[in-house]
VEXDREN-2710 file (C-alpha; in Angstrom, 1 decimal):
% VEXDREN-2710
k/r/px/py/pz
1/UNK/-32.5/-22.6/16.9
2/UNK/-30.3/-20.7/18.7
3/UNK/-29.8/-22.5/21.6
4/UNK/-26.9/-21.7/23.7
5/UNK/-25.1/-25.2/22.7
6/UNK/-25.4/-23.7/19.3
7/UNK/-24.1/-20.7/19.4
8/UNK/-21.5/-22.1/21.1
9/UNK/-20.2/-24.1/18.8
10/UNK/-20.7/-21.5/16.4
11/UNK/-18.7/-19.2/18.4
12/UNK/-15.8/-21.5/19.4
13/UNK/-15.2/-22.2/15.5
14/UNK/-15.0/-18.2/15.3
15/UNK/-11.9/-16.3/15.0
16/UNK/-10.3/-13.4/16.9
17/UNK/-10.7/-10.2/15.0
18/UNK/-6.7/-10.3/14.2
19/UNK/-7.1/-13.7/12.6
20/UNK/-10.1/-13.1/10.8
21/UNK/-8.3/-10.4/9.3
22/UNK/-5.6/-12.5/7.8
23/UNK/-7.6/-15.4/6.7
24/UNK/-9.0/-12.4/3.9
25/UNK/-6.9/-12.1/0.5
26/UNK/-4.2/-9.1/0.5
27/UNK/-6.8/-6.8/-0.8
28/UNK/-9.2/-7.3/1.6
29/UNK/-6.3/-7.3/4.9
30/UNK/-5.5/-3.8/3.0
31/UNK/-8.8/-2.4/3.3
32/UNK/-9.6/-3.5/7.0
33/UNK/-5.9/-2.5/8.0
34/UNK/-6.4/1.1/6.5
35/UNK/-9.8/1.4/7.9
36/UNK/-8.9/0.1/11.1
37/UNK/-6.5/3.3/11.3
38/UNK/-8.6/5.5/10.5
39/UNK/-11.0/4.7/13.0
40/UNK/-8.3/4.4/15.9
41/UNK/-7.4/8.3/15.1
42/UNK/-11.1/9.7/14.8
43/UNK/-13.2/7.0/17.5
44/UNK/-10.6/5.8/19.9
45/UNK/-12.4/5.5/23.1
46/UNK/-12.1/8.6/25.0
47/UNK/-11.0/8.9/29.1
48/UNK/-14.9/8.7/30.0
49/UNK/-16.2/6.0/28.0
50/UNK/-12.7/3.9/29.0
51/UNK/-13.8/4.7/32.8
52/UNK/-17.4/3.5/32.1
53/UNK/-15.9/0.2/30.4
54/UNK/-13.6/-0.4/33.3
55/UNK/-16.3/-0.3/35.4
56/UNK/-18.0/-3.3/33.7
57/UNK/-18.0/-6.8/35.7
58/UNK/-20.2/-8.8/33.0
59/UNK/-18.5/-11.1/30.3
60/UNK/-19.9/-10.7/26.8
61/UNK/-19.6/-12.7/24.1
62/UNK/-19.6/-11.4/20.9
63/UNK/-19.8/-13.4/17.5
64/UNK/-19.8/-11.4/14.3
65/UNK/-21.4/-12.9/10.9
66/UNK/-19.2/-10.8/8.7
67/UNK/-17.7/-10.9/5.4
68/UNK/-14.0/-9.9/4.6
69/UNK/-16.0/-8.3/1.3
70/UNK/-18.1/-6.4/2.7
71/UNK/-17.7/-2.7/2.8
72/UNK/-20.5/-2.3/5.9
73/UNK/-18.4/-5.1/7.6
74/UNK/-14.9/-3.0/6.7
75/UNK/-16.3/0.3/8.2
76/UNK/-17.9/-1.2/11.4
77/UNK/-15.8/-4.6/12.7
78/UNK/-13.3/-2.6/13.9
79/UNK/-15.0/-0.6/15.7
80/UNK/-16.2/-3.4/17.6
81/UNK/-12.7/-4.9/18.2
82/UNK/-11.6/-1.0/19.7
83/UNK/-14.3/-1.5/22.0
84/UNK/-13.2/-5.4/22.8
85/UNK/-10.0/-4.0/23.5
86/UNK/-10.4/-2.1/26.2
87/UNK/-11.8/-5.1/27.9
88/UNK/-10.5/-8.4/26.4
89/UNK/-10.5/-10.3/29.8
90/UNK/-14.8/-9.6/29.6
91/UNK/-15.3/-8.9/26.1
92/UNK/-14.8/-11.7/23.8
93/UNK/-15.0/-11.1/20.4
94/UNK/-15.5/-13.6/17.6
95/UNK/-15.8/-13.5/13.7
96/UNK/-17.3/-16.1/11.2
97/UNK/-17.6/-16.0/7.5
98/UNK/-21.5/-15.6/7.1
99/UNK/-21.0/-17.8/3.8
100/UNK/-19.6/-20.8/5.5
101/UNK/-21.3/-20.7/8.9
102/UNK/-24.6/-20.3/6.6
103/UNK/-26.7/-22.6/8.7
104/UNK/-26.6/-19.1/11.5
105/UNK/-26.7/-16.8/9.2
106/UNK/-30.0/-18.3/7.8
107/UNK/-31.7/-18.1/11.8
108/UNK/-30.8/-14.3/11.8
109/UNK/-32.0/-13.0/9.0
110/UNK/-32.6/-9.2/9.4
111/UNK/-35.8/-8.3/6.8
112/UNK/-35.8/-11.6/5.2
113/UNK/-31.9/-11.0/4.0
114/UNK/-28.7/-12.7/4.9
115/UNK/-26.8/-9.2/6.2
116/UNK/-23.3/-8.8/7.6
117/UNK/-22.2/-7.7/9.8
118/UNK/-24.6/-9.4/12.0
119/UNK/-23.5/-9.2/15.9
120/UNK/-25.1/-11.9/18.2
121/UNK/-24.5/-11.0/22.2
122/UNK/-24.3/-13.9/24.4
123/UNK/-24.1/-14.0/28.4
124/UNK/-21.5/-15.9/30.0
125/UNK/-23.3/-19.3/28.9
126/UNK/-23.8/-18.3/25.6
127/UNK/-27.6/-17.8/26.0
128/UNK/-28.7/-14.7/23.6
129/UNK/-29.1/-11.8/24.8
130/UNK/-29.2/-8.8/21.6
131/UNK/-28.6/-9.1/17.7
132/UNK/-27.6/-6.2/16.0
133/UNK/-26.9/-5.7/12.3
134/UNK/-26.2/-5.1/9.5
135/UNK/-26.2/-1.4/10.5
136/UNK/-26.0/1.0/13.1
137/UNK/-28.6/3.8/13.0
138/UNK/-25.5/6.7/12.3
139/UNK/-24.8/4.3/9.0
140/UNK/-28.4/3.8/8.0
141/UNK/-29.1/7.6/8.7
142/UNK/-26.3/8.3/6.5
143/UNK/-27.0/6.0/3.7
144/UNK/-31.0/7.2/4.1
145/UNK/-29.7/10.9/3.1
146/UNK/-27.9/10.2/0.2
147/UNK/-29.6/7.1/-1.3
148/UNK/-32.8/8.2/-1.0
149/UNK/-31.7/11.8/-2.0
150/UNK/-30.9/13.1/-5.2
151/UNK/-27.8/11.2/-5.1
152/UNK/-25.8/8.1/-4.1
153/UNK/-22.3/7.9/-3.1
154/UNK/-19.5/5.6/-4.5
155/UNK/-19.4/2.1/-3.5
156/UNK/-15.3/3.2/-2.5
157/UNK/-15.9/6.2/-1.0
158/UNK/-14.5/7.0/2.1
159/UNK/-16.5/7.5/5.3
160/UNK/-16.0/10.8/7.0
161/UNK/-14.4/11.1/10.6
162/UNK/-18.1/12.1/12.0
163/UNK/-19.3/9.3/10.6
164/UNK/-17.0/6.6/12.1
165/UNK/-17.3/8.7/15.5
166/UNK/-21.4/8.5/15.1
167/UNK/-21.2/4.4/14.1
168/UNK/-18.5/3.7/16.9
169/UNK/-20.9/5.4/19.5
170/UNK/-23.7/3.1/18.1
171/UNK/-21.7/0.0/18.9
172/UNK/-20.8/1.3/22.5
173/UNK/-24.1/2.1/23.2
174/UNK/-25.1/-1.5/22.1
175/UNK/-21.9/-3.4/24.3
176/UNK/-23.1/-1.2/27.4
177/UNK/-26.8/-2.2/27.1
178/UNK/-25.9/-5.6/26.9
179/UNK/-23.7/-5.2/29.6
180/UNK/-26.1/-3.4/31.7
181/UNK/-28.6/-6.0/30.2
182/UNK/-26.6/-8.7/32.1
183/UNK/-25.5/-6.6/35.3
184/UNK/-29.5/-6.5/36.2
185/UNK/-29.9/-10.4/35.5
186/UNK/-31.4/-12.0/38.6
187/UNK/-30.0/-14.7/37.4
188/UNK/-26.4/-13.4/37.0
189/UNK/-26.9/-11.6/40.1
190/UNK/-27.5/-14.6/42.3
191/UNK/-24.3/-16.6/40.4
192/UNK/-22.1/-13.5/41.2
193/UNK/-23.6/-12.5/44.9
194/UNK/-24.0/-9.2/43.8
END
């Protein structure tokens, strides 16, 4: 059950996205380093959605059921850890391996599957607010054209610049309406006097 004591625990025995990075083989720190750059020059946060983000007063926790070989998780994590960074004093973001936190990974299940990346969004006391995975809408749109098409792409391919801007505005939308989620919380609202 996803009680907040649980995903608490669950989250505390997470890692930053920097560590989780180099807990992965040399392969795998490769491909989320390269990928990483890539999406810092085509989806960095622009001047308006920085403002919006500094104007946010909630704290979010994030935890991530991910895998270091996953090629979904590769092209979307980081985008998620851009968006933590423009906020890390509200935005805490946490990783764990969906193989050996499989007990959580089991209660989240998207369409009977075990999927990564998985994000779970907690309030301040790690109540649950949103789960979103394993995909954004840009990447399933995208994967939608071309697999159910009259052709499929490469497992390696590389994903195009629109794409990562398209997926990266899919995770922002997510963060702010968990963060608006939480502004509006009577119950936060009282806490905060606000």
């Amino acid at each position: 059950m996803l009680t907040p004591q649980h995903l608490k625990a669950h989250f505390e025995r997470g890692l930053p996205y920097d560590q989780y990075i180099k807990s992965g083989t040399p392969a795998q720190r490769e491909s989320w380093r390269s990928f990483e750059l890539l999406a810092r020059e085509h989806a960095s946060l622009d001047s308006h959605q920085r403002a919006s983000i500094m104007d946010w007063c909630r704290r979010i926790n994030i935890l991530v059921i991910s895998g270091l070989w996953c090629g979904d998780c590769v092209a979307q994590c980081p985008l998620l850890a851009i968006i933590a960074d423009a906020r890390p004093e509200l935005i805490d973001l946490r990783f764990v391996d969906r193989d050996t936190h499989l007990e959580l990974a089991e209660q989240v299940r998207i369409c009977g599957g075990l999927r990564v990346p998985t994000a779970i969004f907690m309030n301040e006391d790690f109540e649950f607010v949103s789960l979103l995975g394993d995909r954004t809408l840009s990447r399933l749109r995208v994967m939608a054209a071309s697999s159910l098409g009259p052709s499929c792409p490469l497992p390696t391919s590389q994903v195009p610049p629109d794409e990562i801007v398209a997926t990266m505005h899919d995770w922002l939308a997510e963060v702010e309406r968990v963060h608006l989620t939480l502004r509006l919380s009577p119950k936060l609202r009282q806490r905060h006097n606000d």
